[in-house]
KOLNU-449354 format. One record per residue (C-alpha): residue number from 0; x, y, z. Coordinates in steps of 0.5 Angstrom, whole numbers, plus 500, padded with zeros to 3 digits. Layout:
N
<NUM,<X,Y,Z>>,
...
END
This chain:
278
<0,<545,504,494>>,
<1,<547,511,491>>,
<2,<542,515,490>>,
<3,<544,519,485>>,
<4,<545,513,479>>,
<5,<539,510,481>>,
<6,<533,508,478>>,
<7,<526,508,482>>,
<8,<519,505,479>>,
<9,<514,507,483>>,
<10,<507,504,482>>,
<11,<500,509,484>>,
<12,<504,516,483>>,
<13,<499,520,481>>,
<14,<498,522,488>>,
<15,<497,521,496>>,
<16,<502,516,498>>,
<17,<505,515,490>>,
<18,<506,521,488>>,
<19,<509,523,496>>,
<20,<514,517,495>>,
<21,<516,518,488>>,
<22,<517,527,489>>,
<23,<521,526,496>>,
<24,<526,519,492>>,
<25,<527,525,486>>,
<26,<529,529,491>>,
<27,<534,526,494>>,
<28,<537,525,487>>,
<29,<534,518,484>>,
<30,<531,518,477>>,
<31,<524,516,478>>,
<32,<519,514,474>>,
<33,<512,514,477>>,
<34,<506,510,474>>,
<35,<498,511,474>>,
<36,<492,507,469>>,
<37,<491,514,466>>,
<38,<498,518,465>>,
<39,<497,526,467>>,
<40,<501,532,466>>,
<41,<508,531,468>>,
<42,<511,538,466>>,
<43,<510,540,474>>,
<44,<512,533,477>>,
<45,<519,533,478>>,
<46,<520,524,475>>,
<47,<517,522,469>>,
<48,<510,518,468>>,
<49,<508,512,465>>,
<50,<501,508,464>>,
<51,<501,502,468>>,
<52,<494,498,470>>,
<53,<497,492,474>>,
<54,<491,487,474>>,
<55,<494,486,466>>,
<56,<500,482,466>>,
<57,<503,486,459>>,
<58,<502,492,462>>,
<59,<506,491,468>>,
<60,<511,487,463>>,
<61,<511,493,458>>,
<62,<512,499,464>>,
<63,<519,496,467>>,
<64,<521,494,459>>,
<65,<521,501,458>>,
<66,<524,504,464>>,
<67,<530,498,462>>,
<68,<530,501,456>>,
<69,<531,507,457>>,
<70,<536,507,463>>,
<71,<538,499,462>>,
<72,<536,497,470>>,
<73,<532,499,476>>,
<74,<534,499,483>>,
<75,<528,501,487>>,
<76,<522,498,486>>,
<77,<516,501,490>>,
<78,<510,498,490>>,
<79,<504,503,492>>,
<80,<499,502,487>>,
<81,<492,500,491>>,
<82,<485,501,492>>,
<83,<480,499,498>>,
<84,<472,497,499>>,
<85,<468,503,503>>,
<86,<467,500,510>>,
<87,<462,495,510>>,
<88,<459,489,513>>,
<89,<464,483,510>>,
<90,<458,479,506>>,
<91,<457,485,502>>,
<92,<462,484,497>>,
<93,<461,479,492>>,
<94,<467,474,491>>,
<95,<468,478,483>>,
<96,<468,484,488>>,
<97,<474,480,493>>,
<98,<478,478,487>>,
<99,<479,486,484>>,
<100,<481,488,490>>,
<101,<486,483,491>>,
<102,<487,483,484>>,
<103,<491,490,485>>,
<104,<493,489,491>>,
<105,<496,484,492>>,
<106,<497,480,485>>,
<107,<498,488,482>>,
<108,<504,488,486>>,
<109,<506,481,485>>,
<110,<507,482,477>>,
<111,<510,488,478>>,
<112,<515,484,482>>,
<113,<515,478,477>>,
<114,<517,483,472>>,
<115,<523,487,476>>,
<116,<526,481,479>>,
<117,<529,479,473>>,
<118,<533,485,472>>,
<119,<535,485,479>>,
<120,<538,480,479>>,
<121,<542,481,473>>,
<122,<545,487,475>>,
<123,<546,483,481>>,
<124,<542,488,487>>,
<125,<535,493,489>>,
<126,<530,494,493>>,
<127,<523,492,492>>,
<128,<519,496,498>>,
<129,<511,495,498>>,
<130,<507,500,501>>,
<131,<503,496,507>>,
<132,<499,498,512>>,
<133,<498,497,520>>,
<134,<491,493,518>>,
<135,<497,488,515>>,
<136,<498,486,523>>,
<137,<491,489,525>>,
<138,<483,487,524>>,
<139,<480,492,520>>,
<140,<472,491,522>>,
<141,<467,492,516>>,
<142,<474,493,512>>,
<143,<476,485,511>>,
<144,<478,485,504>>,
<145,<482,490,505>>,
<146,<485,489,511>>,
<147,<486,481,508>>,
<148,<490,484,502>>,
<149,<494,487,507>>,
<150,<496,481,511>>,
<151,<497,477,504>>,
<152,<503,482,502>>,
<153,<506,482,509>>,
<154,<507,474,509>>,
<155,<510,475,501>>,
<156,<514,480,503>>,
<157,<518,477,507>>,
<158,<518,470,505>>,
<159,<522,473,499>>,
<160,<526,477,502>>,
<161,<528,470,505>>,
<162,<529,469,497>>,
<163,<532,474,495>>,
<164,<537,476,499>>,
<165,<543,472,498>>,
<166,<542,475,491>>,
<167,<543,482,493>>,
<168,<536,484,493>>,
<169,<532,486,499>>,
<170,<525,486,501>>,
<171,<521,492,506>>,
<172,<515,493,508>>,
<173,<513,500,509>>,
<174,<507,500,514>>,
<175,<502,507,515>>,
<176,<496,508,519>>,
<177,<491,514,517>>,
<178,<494,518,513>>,
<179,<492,524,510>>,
<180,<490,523,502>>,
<181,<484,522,497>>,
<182,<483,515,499>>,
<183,<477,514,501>>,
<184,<475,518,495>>,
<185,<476,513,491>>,
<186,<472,507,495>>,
<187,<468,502,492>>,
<188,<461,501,493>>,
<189,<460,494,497>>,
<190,<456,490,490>>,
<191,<452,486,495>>,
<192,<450,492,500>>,
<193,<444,489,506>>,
<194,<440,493,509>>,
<195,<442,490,516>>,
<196,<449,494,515>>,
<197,<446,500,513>>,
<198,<447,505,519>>,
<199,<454,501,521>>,
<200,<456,503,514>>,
<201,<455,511,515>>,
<202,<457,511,522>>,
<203,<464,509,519>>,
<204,<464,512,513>>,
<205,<463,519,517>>,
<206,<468,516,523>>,
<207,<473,514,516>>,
<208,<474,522,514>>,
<209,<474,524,521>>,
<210,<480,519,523>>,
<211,<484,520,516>>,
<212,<483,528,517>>,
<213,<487,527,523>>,
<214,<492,521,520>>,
<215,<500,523,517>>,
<216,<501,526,511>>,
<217,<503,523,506>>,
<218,<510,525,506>>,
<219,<511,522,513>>,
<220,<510,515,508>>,
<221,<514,518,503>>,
<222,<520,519,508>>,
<223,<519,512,511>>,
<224,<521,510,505>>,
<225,<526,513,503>>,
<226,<529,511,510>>,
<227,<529,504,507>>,
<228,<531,504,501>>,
<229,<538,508,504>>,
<230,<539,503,509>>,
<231,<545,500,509>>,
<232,<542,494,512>>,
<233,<535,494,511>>,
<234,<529,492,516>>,
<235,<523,488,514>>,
<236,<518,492,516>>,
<237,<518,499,518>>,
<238,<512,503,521>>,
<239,<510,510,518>>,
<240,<508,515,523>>,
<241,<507,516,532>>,
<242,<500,512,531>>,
<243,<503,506,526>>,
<244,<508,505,531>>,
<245,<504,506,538>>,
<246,<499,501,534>>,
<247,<505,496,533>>,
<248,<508,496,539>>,
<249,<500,495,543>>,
<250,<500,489,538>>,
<251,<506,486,540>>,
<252,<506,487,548>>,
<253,<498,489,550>>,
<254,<493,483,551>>,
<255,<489,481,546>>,
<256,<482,484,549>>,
<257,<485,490,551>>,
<258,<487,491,544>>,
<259,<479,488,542>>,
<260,<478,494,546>>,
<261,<482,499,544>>,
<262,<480,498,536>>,
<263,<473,497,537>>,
<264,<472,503,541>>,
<265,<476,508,536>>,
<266,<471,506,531>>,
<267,<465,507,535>>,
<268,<462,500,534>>,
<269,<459,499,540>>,
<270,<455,504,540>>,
<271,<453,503,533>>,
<272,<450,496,536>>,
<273,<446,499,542>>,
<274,<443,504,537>>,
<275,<442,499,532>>,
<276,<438,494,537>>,
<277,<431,494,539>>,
END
């Protein structure tokens, strides 16, 4: 790919991660078009912004008509937008709850792929990089949707990167640990909270800041990415930052009981329980 005559679609980039990836593509001399549901000033962003929500299928349709309209192909598509559940007990959520966030997530991410494919696959090339997560390899205890969504995009990718290949089109996944960004401001609230998780819910909530005020910034994604999109031949999965990659390699080569371990004492769980226990 040659970045300098080529079109990016980044989904979520009104910030964090999007906004992150879609500065750090510009700079490296793609033309990109950001997306968010509300659009805001584009006068101090370096690429153009366009209204997308991704639970709508015609909204999907309409942001890549008008990208192709405007430049006649897109050659990189990242798929970032998405949104999580505060930690909570699994059963706290209702099933309309369940189906939102995969909504976005993970079906989000599969219009935007149905709607750029076509194109791709006339001009006979283009990458497609989905922001991923750890928790796509890993169990997130009391963030079991989320950490779902993330496993379902991990098993989509790269059963159509199989697909795609052949046709010059490549899939990557891009998989960050904690990273610094608002996005725990912008949790929902479980719809169906108990109060038997009442007091696990605020320990992790507090833990939840205090990891992510110690995770990568977002430009250490930002690059990952762009490290992707230029590879000549480009991996499936690619870790984003020293805990993503320390996680992954403990995951592949550790026990699973050191790994139960290791997880539930980052997130203090047992301690939460013996508090908890009369």
């Amino acid at each position: 790919m040659k970045p300098k005559k080529s079109i990016a679609l980044v989904t979520g980039a009104s910030s964090g991660i999007g906004k992150a990836t879609a500065e750090r593509l510009a700079s490296a001399g793609y033309t990109v078009y950001g997306t968010s549901r509300r659009v805001a000033q584009t006068g101090q962003l370096p690429f153009a912004m366009l209204p997308l929500d991704v639970t709508r299928d015609e909204s999907a349709e309409a942001a890549v008509g008008e990208v192709i309209l405007r430049e006649g192909r897109i050659d990189l598509l990242v798929n970032n937008a998405g949104f999580s559940v505060a930690p909570a007990g699994a059963e706290e959520s209702s099933i309309e709850q369940a189906r939102a966030i995969f909504d976005t997530n993970f079906f989000g991410l599969i219009r935007m792929t149905r709607a750029v494919v076509p194109h791709m696959r006339r001009q006979g090339g283009g990458r497609i990089i989905n922001i991923g997560s750890v928790l796509g390899f890993l169990p997130m205890p009391y963030g079991a949707l989320y950490a779902a969504t993330k496993h379902a995009v991990e098993g989509y990718s790269e059963s159509l990167d199989h697909e795609l290949r052949t046709r010059g089109i490549r899939v990557s996944v891009i998989e960050p640990a904690y990273t610094k960004t608002q996005f725990e401001a912008n949790f929902l609230e479980p719809d169906a909270q108990l109060d038997e998780y009442r007091e696990i819910r605020a320990a992790l909530a507090e833990r939840t800041k205090e990891l992510v005020a110690a995770g990568d910034k977002p430009d250490v994604v930002a690059d990952t990415v762009l490290k992707a999109a230029l590879a000549p031949t480009p991996k499936l999965r690619y870790t984003a930052g020293g805990r993503a990659r320390g996680l992954q390699l403990l995951r592949k080569y550790a026990p699973a009981s050191l790994m139960d371990a290791g997880i539930r004492k980052d997130l203090q769980l047992d301690a939460v329980r013996t508090r908890s226990t009369p």
